[in-house]
SEVO-887114 format. One record per residue (C-alpha): x, y, z; residue in three letters. Coordinates in nm, 3 decimals, always signed. Example, Ala and Ser with C-alpha at 12.3 -4.5 7.8 and 13.67 -1.06 7.14 Angstrom:
REM residues 2
+---------+---------+---------+------+
:       u :       v :       w : code :
+---------+---------+---------+------+
:  +1.230 :  -0.450 :  +0.780 :  ALA :
:  +1.367 :  -0.106 :  +0.714 :  SER :
+---------+---------+---------+------+
//
This chain:
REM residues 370
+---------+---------+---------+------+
:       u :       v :       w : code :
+---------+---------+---------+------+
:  +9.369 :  +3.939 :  +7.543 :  UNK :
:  +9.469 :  +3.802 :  +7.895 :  UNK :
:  +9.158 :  +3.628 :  +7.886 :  UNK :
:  +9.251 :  +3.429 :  +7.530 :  UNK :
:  +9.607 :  +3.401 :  +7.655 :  UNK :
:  +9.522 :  +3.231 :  +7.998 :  UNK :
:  +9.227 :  +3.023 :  +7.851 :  UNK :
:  +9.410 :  +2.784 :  +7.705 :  UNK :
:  +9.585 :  +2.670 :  +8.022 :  UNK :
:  +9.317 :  +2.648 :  +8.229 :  UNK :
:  +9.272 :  +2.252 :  +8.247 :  UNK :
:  +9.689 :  +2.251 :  +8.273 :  UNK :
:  +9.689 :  +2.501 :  +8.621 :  UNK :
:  +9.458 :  +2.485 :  +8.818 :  UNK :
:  +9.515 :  +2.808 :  +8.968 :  UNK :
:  +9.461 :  +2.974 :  +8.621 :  UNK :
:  +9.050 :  +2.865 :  +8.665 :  UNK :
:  +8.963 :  +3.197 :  +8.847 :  UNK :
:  +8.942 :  +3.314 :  +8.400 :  UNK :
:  +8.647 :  +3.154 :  +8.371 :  UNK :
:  +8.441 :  +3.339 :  +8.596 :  UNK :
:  +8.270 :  +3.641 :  +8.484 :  UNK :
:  +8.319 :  +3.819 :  +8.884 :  UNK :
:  +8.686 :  +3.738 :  +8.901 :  UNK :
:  +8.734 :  +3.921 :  +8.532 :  UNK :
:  +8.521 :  +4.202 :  +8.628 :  UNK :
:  +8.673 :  +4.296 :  +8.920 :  UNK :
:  +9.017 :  +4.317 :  +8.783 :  UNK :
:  +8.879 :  +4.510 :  +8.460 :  UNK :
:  +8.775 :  +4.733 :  +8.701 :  UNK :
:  +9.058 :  +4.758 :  +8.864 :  UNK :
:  +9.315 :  +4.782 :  +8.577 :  UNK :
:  +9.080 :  +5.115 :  +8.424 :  UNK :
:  +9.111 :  +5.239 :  +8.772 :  UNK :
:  +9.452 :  +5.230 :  +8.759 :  UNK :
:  +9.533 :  +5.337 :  +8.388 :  UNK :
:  +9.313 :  +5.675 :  +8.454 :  UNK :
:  +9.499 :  +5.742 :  +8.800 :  UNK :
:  +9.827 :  +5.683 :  +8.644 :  UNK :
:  +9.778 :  +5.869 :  +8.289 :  UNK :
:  +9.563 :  +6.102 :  +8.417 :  UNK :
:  +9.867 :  +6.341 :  +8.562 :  UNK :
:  +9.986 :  +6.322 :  +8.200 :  UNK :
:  +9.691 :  +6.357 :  +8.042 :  UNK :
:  +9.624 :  +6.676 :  +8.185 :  UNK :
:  +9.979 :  +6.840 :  +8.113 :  UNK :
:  +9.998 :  +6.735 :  +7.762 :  UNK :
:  +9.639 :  +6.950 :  +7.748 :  UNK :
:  +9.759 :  +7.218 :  +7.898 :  UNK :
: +10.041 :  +7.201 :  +7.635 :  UNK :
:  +9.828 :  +7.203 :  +7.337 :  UNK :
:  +9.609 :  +7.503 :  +7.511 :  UNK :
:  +9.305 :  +7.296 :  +7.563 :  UNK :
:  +9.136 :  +7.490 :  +7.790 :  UNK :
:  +8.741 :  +7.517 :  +7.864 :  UNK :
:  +8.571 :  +7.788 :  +7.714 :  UNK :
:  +8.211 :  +7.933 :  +7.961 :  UNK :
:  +7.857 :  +8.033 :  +7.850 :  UNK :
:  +7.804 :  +8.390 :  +7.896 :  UNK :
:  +7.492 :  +8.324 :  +8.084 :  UNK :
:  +7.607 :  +8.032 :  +8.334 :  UNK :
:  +7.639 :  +8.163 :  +8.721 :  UNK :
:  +7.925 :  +8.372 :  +8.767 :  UNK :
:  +8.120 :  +8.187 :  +8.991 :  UNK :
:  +8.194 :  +7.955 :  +8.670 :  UNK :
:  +8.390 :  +8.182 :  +8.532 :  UNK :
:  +8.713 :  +8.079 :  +8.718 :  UNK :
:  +8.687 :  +7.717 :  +8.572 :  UNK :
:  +8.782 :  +7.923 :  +8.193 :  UNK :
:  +9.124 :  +7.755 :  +8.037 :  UNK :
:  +9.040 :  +7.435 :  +8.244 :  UNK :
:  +9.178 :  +7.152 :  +8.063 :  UNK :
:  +8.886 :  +6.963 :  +7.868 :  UNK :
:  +8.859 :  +6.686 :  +7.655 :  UNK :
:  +8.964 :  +6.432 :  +7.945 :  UNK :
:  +8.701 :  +6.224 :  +7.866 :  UNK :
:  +8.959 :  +6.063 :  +7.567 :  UNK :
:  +9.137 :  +5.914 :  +7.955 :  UNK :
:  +8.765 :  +5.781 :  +8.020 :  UNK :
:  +8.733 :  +5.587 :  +7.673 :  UNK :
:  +9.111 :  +5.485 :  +7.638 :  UNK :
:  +9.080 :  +5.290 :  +8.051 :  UNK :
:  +8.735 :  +5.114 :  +7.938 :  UNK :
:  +8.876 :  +5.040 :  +7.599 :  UNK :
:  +9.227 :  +4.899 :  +7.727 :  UNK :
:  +9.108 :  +4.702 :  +8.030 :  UNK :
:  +8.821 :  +4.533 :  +7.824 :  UNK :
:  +9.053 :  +4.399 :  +7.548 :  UNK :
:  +9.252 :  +4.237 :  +7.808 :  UNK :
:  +8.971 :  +4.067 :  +7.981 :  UNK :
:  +8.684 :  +4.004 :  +7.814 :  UNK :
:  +8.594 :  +3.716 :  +7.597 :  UNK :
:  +8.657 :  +3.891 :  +7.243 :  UNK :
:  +8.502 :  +3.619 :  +7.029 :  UNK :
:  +8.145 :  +3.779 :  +7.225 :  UNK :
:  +7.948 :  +4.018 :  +6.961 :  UNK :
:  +7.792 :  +4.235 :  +7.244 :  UNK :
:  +8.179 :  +4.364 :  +7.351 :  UNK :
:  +8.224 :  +4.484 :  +7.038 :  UNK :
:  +7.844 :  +4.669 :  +6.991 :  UNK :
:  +7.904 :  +4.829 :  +7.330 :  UNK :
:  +8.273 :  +4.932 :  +7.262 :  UNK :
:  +8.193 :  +5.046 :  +6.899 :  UNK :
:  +7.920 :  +5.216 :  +7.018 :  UNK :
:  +8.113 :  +5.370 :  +7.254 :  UNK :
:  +8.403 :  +5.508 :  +7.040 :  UNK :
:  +8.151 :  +5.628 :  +6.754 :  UNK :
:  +7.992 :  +5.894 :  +7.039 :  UNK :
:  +8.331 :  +6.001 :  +7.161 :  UNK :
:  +8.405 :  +6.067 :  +6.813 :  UNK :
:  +8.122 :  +6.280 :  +6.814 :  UNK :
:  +8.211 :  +6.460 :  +7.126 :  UNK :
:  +8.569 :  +6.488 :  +6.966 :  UNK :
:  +8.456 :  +6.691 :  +6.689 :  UNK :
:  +8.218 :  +6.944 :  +6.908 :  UNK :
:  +8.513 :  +6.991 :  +7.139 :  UNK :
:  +8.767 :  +7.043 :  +6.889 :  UNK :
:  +8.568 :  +7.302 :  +6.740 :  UNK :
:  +8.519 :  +7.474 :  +7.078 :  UNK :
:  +8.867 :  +7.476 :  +7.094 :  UNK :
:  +8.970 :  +7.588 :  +6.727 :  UNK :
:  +8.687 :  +7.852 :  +6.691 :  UNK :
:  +8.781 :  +7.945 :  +7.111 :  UNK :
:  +8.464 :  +7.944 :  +7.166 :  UNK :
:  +8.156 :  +7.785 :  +7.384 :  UNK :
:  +7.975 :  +7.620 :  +7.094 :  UNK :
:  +8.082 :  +7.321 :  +6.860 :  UNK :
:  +7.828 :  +7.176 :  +6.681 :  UNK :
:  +7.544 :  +7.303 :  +6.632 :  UNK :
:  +7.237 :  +7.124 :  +6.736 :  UNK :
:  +7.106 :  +6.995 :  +6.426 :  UNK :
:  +7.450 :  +6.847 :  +6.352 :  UNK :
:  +7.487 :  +6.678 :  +6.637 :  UNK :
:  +7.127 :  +6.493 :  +6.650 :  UNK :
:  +7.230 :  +6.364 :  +6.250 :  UNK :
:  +7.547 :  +6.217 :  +6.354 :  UNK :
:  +7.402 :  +6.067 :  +6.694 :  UNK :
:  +7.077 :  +5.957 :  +6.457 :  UNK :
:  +7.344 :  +5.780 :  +6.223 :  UNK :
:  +7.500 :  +5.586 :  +6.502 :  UNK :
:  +7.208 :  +5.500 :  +6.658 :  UNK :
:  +7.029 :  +5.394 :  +6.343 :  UNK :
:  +7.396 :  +5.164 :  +6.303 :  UNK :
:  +7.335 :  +5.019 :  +6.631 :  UNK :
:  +6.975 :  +4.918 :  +6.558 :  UNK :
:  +7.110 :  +4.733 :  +6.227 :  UNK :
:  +7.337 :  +4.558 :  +6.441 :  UNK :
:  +7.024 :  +4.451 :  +6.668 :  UNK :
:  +6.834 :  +4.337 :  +6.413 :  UNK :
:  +7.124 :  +4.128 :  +6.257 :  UNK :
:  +7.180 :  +3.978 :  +6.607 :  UNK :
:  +6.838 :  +3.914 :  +6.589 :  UNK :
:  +6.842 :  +3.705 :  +6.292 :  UNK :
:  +7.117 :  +3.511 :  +6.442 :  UNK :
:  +6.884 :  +3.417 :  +6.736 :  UNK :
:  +7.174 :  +3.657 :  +6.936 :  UNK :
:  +6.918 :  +3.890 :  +7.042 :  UNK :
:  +6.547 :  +3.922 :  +7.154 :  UNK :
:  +6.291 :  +4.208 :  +7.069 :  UNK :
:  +6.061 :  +4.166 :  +7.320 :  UNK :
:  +6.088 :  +4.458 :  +7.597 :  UNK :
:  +6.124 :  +4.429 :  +7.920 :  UNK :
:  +5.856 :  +4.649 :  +8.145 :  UNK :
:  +5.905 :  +4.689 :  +8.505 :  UNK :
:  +5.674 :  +4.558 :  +8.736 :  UNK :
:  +5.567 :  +4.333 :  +8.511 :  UNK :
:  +5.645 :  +3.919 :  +8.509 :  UNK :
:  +5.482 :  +3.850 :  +8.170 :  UNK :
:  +5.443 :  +4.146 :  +7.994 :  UNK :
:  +5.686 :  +4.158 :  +7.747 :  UNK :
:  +5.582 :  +4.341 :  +7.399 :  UNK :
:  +5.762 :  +4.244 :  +7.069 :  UNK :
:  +5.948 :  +4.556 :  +6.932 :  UNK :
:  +5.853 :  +4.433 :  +6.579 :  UNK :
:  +5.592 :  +4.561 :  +6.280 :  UNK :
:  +5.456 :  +4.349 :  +6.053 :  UNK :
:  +5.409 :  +4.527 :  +5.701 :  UNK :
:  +5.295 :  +4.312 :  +5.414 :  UNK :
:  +5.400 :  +3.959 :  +5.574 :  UNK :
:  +5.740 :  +4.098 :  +5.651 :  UNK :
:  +5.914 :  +4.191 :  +5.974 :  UNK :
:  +6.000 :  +4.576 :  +5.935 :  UNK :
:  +6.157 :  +4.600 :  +6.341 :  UNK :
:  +6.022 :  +4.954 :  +6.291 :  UNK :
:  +5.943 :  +5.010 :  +6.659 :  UNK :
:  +6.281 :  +4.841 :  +6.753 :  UNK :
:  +6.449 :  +5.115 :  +6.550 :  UNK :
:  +6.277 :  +5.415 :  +6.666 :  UNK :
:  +6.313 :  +5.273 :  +7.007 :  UNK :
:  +6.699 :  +5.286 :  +6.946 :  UNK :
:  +6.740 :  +5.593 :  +6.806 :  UNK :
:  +6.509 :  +5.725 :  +7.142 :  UNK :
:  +6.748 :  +5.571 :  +7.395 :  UNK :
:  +7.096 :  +5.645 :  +7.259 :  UNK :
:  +6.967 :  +5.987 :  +7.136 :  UNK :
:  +6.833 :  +6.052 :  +7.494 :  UNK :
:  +7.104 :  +5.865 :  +7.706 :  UNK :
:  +7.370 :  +6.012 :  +7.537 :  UNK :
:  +7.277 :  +6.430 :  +7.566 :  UNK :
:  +7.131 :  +6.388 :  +7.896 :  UNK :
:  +7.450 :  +6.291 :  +8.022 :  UNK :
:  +7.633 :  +6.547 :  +7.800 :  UNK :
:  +7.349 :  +6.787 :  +7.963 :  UNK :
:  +7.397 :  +6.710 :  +8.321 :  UNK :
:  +7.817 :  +6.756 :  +8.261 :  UNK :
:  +7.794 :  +7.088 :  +8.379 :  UNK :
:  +7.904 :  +7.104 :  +8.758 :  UNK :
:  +8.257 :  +6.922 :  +8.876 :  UNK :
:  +8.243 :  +6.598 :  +8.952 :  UNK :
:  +7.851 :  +6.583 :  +8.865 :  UNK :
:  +7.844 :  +6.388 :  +8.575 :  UNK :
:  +8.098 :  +6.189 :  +8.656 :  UNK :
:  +7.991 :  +6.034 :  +8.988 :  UNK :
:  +7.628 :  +6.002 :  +8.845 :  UNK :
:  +7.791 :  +5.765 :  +8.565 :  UNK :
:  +7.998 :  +5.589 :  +8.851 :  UNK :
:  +7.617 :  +5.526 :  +9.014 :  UNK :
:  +7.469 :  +5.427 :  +8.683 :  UNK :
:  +7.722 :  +5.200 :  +8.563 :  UNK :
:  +7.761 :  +5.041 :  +8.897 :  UNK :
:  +7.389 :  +4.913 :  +8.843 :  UNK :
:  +7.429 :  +4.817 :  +8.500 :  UNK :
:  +7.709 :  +4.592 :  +8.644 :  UNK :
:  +7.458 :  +4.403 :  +8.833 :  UNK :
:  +7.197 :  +4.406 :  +8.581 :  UNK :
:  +7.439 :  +4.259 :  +8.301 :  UNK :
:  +7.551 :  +3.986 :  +8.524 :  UNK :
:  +7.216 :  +3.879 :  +8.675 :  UNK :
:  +7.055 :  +3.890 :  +8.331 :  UNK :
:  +7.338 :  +3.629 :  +8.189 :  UNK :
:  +7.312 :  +3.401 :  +8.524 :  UNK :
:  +7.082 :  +3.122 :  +8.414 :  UNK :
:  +7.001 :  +3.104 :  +8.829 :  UNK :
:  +6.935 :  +3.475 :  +8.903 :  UNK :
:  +6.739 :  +3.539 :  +8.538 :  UNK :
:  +6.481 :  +3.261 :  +8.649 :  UNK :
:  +6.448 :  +3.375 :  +9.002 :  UNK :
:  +6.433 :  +3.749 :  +8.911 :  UNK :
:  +6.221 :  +3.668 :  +8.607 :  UNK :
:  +6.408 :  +3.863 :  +8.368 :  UNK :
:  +6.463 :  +3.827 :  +7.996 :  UNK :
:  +6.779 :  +3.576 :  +8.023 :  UNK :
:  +7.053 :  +3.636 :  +7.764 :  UNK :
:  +7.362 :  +3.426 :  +7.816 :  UNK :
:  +7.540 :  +3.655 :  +7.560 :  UNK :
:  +7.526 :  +3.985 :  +7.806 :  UNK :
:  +7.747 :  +3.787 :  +8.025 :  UNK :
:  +8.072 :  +3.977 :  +7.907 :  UNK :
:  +7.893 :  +4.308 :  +7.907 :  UNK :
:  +7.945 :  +4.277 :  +8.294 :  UNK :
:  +8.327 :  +4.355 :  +8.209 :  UNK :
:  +8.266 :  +4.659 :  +8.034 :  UNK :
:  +8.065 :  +4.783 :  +8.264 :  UNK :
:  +8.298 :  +4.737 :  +8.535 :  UNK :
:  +8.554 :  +4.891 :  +8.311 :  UNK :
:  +8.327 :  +5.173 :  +8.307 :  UNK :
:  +8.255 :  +5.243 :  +8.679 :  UNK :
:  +8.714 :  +5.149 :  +8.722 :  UNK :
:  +8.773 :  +5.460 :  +8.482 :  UNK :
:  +8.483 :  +5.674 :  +8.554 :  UNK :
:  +8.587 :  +5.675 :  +8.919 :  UNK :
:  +9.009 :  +5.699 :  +8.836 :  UNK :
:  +8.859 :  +6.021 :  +8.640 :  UNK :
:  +8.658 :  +6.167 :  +8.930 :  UNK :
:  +8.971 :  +6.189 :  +9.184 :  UNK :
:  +9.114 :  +6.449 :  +8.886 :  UNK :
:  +8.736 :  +6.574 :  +8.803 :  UNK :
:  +8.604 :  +6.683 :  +9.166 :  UNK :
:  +8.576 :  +7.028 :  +9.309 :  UNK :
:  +8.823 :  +7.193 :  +9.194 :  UNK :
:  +8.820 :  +7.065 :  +8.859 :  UNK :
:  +9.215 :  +6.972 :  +8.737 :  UNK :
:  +9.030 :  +6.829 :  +8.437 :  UNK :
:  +8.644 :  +6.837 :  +8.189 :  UNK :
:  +8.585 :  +6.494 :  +8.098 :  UNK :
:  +8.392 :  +6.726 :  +7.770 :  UNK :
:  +8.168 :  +6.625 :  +7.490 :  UNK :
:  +8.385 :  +6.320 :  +7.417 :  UNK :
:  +8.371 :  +6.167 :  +7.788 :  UNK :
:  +7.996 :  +6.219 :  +7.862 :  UNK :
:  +7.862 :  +6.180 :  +7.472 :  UNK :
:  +8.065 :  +5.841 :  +7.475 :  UNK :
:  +7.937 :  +5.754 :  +7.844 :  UNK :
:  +7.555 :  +5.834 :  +7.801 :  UNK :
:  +7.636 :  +5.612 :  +7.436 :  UNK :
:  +7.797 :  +5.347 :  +7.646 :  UNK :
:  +7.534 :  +5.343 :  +7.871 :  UNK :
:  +7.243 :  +5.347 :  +7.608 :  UNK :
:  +7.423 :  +5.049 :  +7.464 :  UNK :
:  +7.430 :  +4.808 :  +7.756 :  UNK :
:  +7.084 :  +4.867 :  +7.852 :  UNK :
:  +6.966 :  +4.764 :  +7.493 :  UNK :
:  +7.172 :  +4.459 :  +7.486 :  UNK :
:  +7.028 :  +4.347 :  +7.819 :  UNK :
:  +6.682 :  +4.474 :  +7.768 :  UNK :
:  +6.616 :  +4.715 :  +8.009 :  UNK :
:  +6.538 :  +5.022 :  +7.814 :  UNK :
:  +6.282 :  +5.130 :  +8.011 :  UNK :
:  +6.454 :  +5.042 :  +8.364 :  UNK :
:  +6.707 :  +5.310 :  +8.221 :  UNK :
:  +6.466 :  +5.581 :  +8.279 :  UNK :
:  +6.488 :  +5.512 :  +8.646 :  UNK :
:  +6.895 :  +5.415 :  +8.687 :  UNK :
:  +6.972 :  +5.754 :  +8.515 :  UNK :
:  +6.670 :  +5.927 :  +8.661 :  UNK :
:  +6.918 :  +6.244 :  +8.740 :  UNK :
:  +7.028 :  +6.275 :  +8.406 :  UNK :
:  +6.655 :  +6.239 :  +8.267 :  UNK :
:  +6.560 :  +6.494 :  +8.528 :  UNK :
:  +6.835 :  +6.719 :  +8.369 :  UNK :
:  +6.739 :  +6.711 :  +8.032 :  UNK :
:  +6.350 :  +6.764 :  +8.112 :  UNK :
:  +6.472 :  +7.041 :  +8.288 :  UNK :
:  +6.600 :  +7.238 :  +7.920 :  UNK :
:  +6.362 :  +7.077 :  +7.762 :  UNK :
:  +6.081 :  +7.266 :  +7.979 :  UNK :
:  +6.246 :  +7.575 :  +7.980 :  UNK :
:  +6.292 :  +7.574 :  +7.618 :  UNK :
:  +5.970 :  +7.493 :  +7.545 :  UNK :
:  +5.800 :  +7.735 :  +7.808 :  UNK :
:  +6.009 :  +8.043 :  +7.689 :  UNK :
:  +5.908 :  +7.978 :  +7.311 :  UNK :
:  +5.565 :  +7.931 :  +7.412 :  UNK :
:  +5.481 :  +8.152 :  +7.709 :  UNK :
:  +5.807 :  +8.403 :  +7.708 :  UNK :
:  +5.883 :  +8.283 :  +8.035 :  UNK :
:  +6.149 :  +8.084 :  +8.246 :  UNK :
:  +6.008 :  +7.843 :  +8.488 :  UNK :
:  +6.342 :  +7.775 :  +8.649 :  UNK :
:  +6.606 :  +8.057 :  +8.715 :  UNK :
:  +6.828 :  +7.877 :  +8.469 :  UNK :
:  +6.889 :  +7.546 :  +8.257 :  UNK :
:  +6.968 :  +7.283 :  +8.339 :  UNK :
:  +6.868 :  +7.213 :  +8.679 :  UNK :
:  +7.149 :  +7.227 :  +8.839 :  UNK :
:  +7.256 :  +7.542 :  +8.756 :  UNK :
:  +6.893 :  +7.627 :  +8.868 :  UNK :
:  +6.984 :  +7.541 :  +9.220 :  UNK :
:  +7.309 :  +7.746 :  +9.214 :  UNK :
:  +7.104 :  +8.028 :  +9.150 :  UNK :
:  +6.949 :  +7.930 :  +9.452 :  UNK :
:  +7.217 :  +7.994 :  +9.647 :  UNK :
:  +7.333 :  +7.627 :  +9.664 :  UNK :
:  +7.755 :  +7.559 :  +9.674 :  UNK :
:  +7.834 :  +7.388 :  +9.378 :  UNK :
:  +7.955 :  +7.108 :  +9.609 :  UNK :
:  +7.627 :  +7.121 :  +9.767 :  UNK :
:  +7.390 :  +7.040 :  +9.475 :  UNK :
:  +7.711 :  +6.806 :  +9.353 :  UNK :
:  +7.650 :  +6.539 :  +9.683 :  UNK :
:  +7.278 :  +6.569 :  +9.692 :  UNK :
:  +7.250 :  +6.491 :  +9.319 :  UNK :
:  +7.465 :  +6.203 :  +9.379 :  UNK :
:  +7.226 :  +6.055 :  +9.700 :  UNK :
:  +6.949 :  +6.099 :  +9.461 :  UNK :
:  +7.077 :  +5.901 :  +9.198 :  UNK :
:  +7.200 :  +5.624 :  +9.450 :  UNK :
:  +6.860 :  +5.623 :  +9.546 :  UNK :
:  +6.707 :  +5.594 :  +9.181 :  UNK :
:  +6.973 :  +5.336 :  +9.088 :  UNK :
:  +6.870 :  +5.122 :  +9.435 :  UNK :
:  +6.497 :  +5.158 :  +9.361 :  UNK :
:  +6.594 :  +5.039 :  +9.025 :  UNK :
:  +6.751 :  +4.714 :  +9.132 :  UNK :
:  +6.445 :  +4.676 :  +9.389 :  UNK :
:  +6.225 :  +4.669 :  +9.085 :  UNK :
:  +6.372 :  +4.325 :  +9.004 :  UNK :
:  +6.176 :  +4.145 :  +9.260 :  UNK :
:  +5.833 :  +4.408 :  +9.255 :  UNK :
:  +5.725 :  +4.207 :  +8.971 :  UNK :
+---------+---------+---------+------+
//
């Protein structure tokens, strides 16, 4: 809204030309979520204590969780409101890909919502159950990839995927059935990534601060990627697939890493706040989102390698218990694994954190490797 207020003006004060550019817009989208979860956040977290919103444990988590019950939860509605707010105000609204990400967004907290408020009505550890939860993430997935595939009729967005390491290779993510484009592939491919991106964040939310710094890591990349994948310059150079319309996805993303790290100073050991099934369902969405707009699906892998980690982890265990009748770690997800270990929860907190700084920079690297 700023941005379609100032716009105007531009050519009348000179001063007001700093709107046009994507970094100066960014920056202050990041800074205004920063400041609307610092400043809300006190409040948010009394008015939950008010209603009696209060974590409920697993049974079976380490023991020393068990002082975290009645911790207020469902903070991640502060997460969604800073992105939301600061991204009206700044971004260039008449741009489709704002509203994908931001719908996308607000359809997975919505999910979360629902889980959480049944922990909460039912008092209990468990929302959803699973089944549920995959068929309303399938439906907004499968919405997305409609969306895609309208864009793509438009000429507003490109199928072909972008592989690491790779200059040229860039397959189409379309099947031809009969003479007629079905975008099969592209769907499935969809439904994968937001599917995946958003319970492997929702997964790894189990430790304080955890999630939440691992998001701050991820998005902080996505920032770059969104921005060098508009710039007509750095696309070229960096060989990537160029898409002038990802441009204000840069905001959102810097809305993302504002809030996400206004959240953490309430979210860190001790918890005052759970950002909940409606912070990291909508964040892992978010985050799905943006790297299907800009094409770089499969880079994703790598810039949330922690939270992939973390959801091969249950996966495995699952899997090798139903099969075998036995655990191969001490306890699902991985992190809890390591507390078993006789890690501080603070410990496996900071060293999850250097490793995803260190898949998110080997991410970026991959830009030039190619």
């Amino acid at each position: 809204m700023i941005y379609h207020i100032l716009y105007p003006y531009i050519d009348e004060y000179s001063i007001l030309n700093v709107v046009r550019y994507i970094t100066f817009r960014t920056a202050y989208a990041s800074l205004t979520a920063l400041m609307l979860s610092l400043l809300l956040g006190p409040w948010v977290i009394a008015r939950l204590r008010r209603f009696q919103i209060g974590q409920f444990i697993q049974e079976e988590v380490p023991e020393n969780h068990q002082r975290k019950v009645g911790t207020p939860t469902m903070g991640g509605v502060l997460i969604v409101i800073s992105i939301f707010v600061p991204t009206l105000l700044w971004a260039d609204l008449t741009n489709l890909y704002i509203w994908v990400a931001l719908s996308s967004m607000l359809l997975f907290a919505t999910v979360g919502f629902i889980d959480d408020y049944l922990k909460v009505v039912n008092r209990r550890s468990l929302g959803l159950r699973v089944r549920q939860k995959l068929i309303l993430q399938g439906l907004i997935a499968l919405a997305i990839a409609g969306t895609l595939i309208a864009l793509n009729h438009y000429d507003l967005y490109g199928n072909g995927l972008s592989v690491p390491f790779f200059k040229r290779f860039t397959p189409e993510l379309d099947l031809i059935l009969f003479g007629v484009s079905t975008f099969i592939p592209l769907i499935i491919f969809t439904l994968l990534v937001l599917i995946g991106s958003s319970n492997a964040v929702n997964l790894t939310d189990g430790l304080d601060g955890l999630a939440s710094g691992l998001v701050i890591i991820a998005a902080s990349a996505l920032t770059v990627l969104t921005y060098v994948t508009a710039h007509a310059t750095f696309a070229t150079y960096l060989d990537l697939i160029k898409n002038t319309y990802a441009s204000e996805l840069t905001i959102f993303c810097g809305a993302m890493v504002g809030a996400t790290l206004g959240f953490l100073w309430y979210n860190t050991y001790p918890a005052q706040i759970f950002m909940g099934d409606v912070g990291s369902m909508s964040l892992g969405g978010a985050i799905g989102t943006v790297a299907l707009l800009i094409k770089q699906e499969l880079l994703l892998f790598s810039i949330g390698g922690i939270f992939v980690l973390e959801a091969v982890s249950v996966i495995v265990q699952v899997v090798s218990y139903k099969v075998w009748g036995k655990r191969i770690l001490l306890m699902a997800p991985i992190h809890h694994h390591f507390e078993l270990l006789g890690w501080k929860e603070t410990k496996v907190v900071v060293r999850f954190w250097i490793l995803g700084l260190i898949f998110a920079l080997f991410s970026l690297t991959t830009l030039k490797l190619r």
